[in-house]
C-alpha positions in Angstrom: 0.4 15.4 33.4 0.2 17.1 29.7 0.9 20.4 29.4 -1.6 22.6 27.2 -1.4 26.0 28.1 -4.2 27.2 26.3 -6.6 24.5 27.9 -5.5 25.5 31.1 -6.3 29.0 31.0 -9.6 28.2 30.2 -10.1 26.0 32.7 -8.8 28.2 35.5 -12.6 30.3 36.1 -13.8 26.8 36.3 -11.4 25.9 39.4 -13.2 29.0 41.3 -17.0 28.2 40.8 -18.5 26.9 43.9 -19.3 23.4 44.6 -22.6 23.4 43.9 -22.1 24.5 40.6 -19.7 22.0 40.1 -22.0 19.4 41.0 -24.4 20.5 38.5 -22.1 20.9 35.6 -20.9 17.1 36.3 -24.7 16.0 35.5 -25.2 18.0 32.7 -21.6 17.6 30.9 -21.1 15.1 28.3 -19.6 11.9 27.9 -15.9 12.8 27.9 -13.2 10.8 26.4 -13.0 6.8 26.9 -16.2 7.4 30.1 -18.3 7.7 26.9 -17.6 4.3 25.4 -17.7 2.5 28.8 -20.6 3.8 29.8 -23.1 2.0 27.0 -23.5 -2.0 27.7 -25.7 -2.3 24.1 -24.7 0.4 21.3 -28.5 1.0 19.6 -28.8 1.5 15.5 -29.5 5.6 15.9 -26.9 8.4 16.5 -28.5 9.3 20.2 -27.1 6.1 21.2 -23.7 5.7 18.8 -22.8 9.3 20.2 -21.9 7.7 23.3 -18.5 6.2 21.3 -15.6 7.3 22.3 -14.3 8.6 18.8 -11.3 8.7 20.0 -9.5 6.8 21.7 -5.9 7.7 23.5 -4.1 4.9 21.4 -5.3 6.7 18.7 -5.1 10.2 18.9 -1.5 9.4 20.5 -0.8 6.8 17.6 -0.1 10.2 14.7 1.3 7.7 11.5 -0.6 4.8 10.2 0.4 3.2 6.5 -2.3 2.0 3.8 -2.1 1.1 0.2 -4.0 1.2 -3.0 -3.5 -2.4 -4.2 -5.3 -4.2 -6.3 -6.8 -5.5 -9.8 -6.6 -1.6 -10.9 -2.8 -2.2 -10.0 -2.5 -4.5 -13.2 -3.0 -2.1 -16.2 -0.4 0.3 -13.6 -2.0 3.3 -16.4 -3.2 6.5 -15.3 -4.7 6.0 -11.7 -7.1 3.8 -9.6 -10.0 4.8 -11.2 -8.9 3.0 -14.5 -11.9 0.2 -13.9 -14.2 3.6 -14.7 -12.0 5.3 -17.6 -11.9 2.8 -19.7 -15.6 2.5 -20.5 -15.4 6.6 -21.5 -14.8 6.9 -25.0 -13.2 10.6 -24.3 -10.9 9.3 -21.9 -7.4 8.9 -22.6 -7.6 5.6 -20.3 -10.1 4.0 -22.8 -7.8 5.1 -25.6 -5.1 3.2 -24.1 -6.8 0.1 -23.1 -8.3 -0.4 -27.2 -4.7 0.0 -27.9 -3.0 -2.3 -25.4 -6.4 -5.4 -24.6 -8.6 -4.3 -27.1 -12.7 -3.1 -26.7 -14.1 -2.9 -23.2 -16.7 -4.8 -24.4 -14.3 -7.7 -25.3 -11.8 -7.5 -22.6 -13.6 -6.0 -19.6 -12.1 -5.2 -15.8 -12.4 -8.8 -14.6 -9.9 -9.8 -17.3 -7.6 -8.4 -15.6 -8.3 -10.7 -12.5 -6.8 -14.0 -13.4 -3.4 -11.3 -14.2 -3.1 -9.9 -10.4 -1.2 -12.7 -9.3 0.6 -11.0 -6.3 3.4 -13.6 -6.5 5.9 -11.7 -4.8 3.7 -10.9 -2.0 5.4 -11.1 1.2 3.1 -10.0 4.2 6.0 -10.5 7.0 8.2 -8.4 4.6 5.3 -5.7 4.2 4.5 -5.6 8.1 8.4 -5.7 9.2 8.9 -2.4 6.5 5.3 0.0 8.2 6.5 -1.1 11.7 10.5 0.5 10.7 8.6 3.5 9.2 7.3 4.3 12.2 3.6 3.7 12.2 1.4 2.7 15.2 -1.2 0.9 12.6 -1.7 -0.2 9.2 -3.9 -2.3 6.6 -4.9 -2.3 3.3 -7.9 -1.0 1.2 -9.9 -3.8 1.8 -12.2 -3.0 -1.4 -11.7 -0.2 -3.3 -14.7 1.3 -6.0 -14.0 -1.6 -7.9 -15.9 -4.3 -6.4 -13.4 -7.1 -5.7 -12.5 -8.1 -2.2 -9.1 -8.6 -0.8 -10.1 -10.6 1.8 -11.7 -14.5 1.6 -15.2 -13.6 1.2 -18.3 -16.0 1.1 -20.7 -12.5 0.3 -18.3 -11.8 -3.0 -17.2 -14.2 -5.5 -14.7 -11.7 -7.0 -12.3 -12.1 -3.9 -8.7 -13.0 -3.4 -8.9 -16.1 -2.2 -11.3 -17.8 -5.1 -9.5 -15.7 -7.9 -6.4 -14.0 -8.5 -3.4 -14.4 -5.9 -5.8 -17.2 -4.4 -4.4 -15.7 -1.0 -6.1 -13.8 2.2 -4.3 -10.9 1.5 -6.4 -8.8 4.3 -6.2 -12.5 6.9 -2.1 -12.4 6.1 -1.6 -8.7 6.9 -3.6 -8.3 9.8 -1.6 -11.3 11.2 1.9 -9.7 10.6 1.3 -6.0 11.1 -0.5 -6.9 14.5 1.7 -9.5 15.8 4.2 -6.5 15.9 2.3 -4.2 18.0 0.7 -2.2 15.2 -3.2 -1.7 15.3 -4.8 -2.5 11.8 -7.1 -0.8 9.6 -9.7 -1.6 6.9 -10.4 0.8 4.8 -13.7 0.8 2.5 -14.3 2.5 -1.0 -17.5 0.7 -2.1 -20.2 2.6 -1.2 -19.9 4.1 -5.4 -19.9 0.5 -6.5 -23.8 0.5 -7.1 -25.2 1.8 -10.3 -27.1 4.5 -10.0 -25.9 6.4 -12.6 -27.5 6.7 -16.1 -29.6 4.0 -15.3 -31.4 6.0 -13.2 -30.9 9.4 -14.7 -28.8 10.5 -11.7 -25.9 12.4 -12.2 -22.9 9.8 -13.5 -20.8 10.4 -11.0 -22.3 8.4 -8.4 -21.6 5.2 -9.5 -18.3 4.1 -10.3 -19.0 2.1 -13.2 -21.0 3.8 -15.8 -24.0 1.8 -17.1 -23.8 1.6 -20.7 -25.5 -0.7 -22.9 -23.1 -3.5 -24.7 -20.2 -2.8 -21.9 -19.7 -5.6 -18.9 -20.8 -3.3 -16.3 -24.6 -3.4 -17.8 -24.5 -7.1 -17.9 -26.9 -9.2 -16.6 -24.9 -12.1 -16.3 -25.3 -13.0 -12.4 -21.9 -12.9 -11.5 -21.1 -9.9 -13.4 -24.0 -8.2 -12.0 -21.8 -8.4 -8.5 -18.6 -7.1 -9.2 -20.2 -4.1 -11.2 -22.9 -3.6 -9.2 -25.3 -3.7 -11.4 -28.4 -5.5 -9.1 -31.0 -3.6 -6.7 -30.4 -0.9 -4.5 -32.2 -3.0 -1.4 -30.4 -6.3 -2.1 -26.9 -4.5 -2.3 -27.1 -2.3 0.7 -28.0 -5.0 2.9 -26.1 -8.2 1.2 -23.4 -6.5 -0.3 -22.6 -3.1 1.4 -23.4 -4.1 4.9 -22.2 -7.7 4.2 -18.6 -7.0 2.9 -18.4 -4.9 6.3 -19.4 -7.6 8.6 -17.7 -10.2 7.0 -14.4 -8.5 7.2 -15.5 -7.4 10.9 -16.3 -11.1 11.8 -13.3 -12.2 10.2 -10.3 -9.6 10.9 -11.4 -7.8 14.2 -10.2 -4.4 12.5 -9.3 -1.9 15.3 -10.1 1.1 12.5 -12.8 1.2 9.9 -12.2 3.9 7.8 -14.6 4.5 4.6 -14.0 7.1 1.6 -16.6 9.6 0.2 -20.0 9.2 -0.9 -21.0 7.3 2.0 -23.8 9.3 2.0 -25.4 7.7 -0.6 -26.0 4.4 1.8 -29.2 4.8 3.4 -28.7 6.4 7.2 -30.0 3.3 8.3 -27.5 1.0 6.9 -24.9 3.5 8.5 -26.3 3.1 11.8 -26.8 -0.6 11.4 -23.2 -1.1 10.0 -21.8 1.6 13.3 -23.7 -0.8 15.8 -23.2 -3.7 14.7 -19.0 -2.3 14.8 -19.2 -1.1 18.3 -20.9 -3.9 19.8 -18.3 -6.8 18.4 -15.4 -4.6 19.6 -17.3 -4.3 23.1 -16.9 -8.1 22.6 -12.8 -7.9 22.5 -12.3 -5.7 24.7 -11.1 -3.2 21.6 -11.1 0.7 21.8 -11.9 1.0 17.7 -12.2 4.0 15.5 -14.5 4.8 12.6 -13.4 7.1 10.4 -15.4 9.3 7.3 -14.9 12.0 5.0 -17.9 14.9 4.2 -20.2 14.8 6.4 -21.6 11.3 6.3 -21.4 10.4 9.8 -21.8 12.4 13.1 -18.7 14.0 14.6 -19.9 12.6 17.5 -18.9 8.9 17.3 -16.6 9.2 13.8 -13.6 10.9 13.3 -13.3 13.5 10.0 -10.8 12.9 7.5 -9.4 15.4 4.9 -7.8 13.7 1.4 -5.1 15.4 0.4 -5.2 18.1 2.4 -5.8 19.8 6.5 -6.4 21.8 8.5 -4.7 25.6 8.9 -5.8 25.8 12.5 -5.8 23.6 15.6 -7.8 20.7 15.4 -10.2 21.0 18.6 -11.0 17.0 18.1 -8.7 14.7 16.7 -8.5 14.7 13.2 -7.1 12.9 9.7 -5.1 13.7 6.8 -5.0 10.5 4.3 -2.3 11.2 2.1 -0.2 9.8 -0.7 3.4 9.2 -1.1 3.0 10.1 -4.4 2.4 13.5 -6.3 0.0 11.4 -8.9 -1.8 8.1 -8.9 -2.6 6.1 -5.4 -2.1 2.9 -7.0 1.2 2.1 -8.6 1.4 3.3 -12.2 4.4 3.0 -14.9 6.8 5.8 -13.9 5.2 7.0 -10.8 6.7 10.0 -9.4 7.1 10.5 -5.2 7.7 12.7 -3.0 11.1 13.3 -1.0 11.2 11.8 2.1 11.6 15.1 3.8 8.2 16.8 2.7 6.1 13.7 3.7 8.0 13.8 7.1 6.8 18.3 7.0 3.1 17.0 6.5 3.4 15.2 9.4 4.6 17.3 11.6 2.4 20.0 10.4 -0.1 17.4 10.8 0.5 16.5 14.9 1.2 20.2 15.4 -2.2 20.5 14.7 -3.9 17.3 16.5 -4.1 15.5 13.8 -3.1 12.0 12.7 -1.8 11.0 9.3 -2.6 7.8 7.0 0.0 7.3 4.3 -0.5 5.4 1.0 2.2 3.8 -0.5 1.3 2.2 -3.9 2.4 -1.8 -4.5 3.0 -3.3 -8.1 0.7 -6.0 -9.0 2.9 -8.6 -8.5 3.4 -7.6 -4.4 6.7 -5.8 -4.8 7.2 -2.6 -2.9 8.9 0.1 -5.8 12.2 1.2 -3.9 11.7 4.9 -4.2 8.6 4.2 -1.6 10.5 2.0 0.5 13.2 4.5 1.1 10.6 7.2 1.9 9.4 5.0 4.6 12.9 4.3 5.8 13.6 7.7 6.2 10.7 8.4 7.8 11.3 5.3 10.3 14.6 7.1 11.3 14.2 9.9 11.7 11.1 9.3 14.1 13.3 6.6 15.9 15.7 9.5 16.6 13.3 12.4 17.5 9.7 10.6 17.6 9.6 12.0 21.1 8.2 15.4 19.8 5.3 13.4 17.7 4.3 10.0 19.6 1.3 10.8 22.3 1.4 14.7 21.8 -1.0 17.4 21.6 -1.2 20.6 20.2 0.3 23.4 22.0 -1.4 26.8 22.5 -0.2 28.0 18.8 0.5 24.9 15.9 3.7 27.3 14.8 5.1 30.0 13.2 7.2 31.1 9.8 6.3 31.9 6.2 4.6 28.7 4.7 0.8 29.0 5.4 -1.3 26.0 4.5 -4.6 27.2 2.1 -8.3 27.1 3.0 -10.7 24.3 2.4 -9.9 21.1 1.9 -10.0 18.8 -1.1 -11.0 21.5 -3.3 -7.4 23.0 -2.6 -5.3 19.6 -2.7 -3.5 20.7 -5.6 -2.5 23.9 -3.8 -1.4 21.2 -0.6 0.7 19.9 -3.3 3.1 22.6 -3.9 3.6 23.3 -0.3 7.5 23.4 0.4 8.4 24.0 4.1 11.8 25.8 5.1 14.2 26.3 8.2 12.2 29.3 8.7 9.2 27.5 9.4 8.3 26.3 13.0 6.0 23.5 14.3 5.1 23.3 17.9 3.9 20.1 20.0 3.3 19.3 24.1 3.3 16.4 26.1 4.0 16.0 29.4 5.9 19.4 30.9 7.9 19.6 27.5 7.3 21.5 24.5 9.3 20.7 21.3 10.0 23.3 18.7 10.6 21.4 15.3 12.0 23.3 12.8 11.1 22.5 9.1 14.6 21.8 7.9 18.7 21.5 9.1 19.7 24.8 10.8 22.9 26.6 9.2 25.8 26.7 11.6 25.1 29.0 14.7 22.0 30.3 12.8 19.9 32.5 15.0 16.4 31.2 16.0 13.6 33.1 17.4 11.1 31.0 18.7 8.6 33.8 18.5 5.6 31.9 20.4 7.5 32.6 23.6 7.3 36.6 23.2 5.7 38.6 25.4 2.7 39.3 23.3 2.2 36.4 21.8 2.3 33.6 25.0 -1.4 32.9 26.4 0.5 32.2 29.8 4.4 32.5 30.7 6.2 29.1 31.5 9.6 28.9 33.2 12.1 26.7 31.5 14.2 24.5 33.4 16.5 23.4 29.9 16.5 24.1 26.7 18.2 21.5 24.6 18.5 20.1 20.9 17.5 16.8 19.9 20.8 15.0 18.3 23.6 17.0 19.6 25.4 16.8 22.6 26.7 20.7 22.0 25.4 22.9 24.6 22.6 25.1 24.0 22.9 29.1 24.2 19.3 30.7 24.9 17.8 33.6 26.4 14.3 34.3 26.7 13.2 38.1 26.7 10.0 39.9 25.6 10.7 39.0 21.9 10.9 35.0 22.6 12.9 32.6 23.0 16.9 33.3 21.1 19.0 30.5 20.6 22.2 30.1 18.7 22.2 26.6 16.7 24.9 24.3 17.2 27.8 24.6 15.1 27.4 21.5 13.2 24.3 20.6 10.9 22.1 17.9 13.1 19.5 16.5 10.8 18.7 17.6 6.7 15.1 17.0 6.9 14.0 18.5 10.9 15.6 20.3 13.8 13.6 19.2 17.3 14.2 21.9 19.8 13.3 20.2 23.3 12.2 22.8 26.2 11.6 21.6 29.4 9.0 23.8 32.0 8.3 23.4 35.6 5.0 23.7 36.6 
């Protein structure tokens, strides 16, 4: 049994109804939780019928860290970001400035001669697998295709693949091989829907496309093959060969437990959407998979996707689960010459902010080209790994209590709009984060207490509690000192142990009765 205190204090007027009302609000109630998915034998290509997907499934929402990375021909130049393949055809763009300077005119050396460069030759998937599971994540995978238009996975639909250029590896078929046969689920996660041109082309805003068309430069050439990696062919042809394809090859071929697309899938026809979602849904029917899609915006239902917030989350309890997709970096999300990261200790804060919240987190590291793993982002993950091996308890399978926490640091409105204000959030010992599974609720605090510093757990007072719990112990993760506690009208008081227990979180354990 979880406990949620808040849930069931709603639920207790519902205990008292009659029978006969109960009856009737069992036929008209929804689908509810993994009912919804069971109950459809054929999922149908229109939202009536994909609502009936269990968005979320309990592996999921229990799963809280999944890794991802930004790897790829962009990764070559290592300048900038990952949107070099569009910067460098912008003659006001200090990207294009630099590639004249280092390869010359755009129009001479284009994006795809960088392909024959990303060699990945010290690619080592068991190596890459072995690292996400010791970090402490429940699933993982790569950007399958990012804006640019090449695959990293051995496709027939692309010729600008992995397997027939480049590496001349499955990248995507060699990952999903070693993260799963250690337990993790694996993700795919798509970019592509701004590879078409629409852009000037059309007289549509140039933002839409990720390649600007401009006459004399490789993405407006006509060239066939070109035509595919830039996207510069009929809308018709690419949604339905190219957009849809990539998805149901890499379906087909990988069995992904966890689509997950970025923004501006909106500009795919709905149809596509709901031909791509069924087509999902019935092949994981087929292998006995609970899967997850996941979206940003708006650009599919809440009822059979689950929203994800770049860069950013939410300030309040999430009443469905939720994502954050986040970067171990305060910059780029590919690698990049000198590219700055974050300490350990705040990407561990997002996550528990994260869970405290019911949400989930998806991590981007950032690869060189050649397949190596910068150390600075290996130790984050290391440090993440341990600390969750110690006190993952208070993260893994938990839900959100009846309050996310308590202290100074409050996150900002909105979402992506505010990711540079997400950026400069620094947590303290004075800020709490509270989580609930089973009959236990955990108390992390945002930092290493001082010796015998007082705590107030203030959710406990009086005023604050939706409904008072008795505790049967109160103890602290990591320490075998005993524990002084009271709880009076104020909260809960507890003296911290003598002796520092962790620099980057405290995990207060309590322990209720029913």
């Amino acid at each position: 049994m979880r406990i949620n205190i808040r849930i069931l204090v709603l639920l207790l007027p519902i205990l008292t109804v009659g029978c006969d009302a109960v009856e009737k609000n069992k036929r008209v109630a929804p689908l509810q939780g993994d009912l919804k998915s069971k109950s459809m034998k054929v999922y149908e290509p229109n939202w009536e019928s994909l609502g009936h997907h269990n968005e979320s499934p309990n592996w999921f929402s229990e799963a809280k860290l999944g890794i991802y990375f930004h790897w790829g021909v962009y990764s070559v130049p290592a300048f900038d970001d990952e949107w070099y393949p569009r910067n460098m055809h912008k003659k006001d763009h200090r990207v294009y400035r630099h590639h004249v300077e280092k390869y010359g005119q755009p129009s001479e050396f284009g994006y795809h001669d960088f392909i024959p460069m990303f060699k990945a030759e010290k690619f080592d998937p068991e190596e890459w697998a072995e690292l996400f599971k010791n970090s402490g994540a429940r699933f993982a995978g790569p950007v399958a295709e990012h804006h640019d238009g090449f695959s990293m996975w051995d496709s027939d639909v692309n010729p600008w693949n992995v397997v027939d250029m480049g590496p001349k590896r499955d990248i995507t078929g060699e990952l999903q091989k070693a993260i799963t046969s250690r337990g993790m689920k694996f993700i795919a996660t798509f970019h592509h829907s701004k590879q078409l041109q629409r852009a000037e082309k059309l007289n549509e805003p140039v933002d839409i496309s990720h390649y600007p068309y401009m006459d004399g430069m490789p993405p407006s050439s006509n060239d066939p093959e070109l035509a595919i990696l830039y996207g510069n062919i009929p809308a018709e042809k690419w949604y339905q060969e190219f957009w849809l394809g990539k998805l149901k090859e890499v379906i087909d071929g990988y069995q992904p437990d966890i689509v997950w697309f970025d923004y501006v899938l909106d500009a795919i026809p709905e149809a596509y959407r709901q031909e791509f979602s069924a087509y999902y849904l019935n092949e994981a029917k087929k292998w006995d998979k609970d899967v997850v899609i996941v979206r940003k915006q708006h650009d599919l239902p809440l009822s059979m996707s689950v929203d994800d917030l770049e860069q950013s989350r939410k300030n309040v309890i999430g009443t469905k689960t939720w994502m954050t997709d986040a970067t171990v970096s305060n910059g780029s999300w590919c690698y990049t010459e000198n590219l700055k990261v974050k300490p350990p200790k705040d990407v561990l804060h997002m996550l528990v902010d994260i869970t405290s919240k019911n949400g989930v987190l998806l991590l981007n590291i950032s690869p060189k080209a050649d397949g190596s793993i910068p150390e600075n982002q290996k130790e984050i993950l290391t440090e993440l790994g341990a600390w969750l091996n110690k006190y993952g308890e208070a993260i893994y399978g938990t839900e959100a209590w009846y309050t996310f926490g308590e202290g100074p640091t409050k996150e900002p409105h909105g979402h992506y709009q505010n990711h540079d204000a997400f950026h400069k959030l620094r947590y303290s010992n004075k800020d709490i984060r509270y989580t609930a599974k089973d009959y236990n609720i955990y108390a992390i605090i945002m930092g290493a207490t001082d010796s015998g510093q007082d705590i107030l757990l203030k959710a406990f007072s009086k005023k604050n509690i939706i409904d008072q719990v008795t505790i049967e112990e109160l103890t602290i993760l990591g320490t075998d000192e005993v524990v002084e506690w009271l709880m009076d009208e104020e909260g809960i008081k507890i003296k911290a142990p003598t002796k520092k227990v962790d620099d980057m979180a405290t995990v207060i354990k309590i322990r209720t009765s029913a």
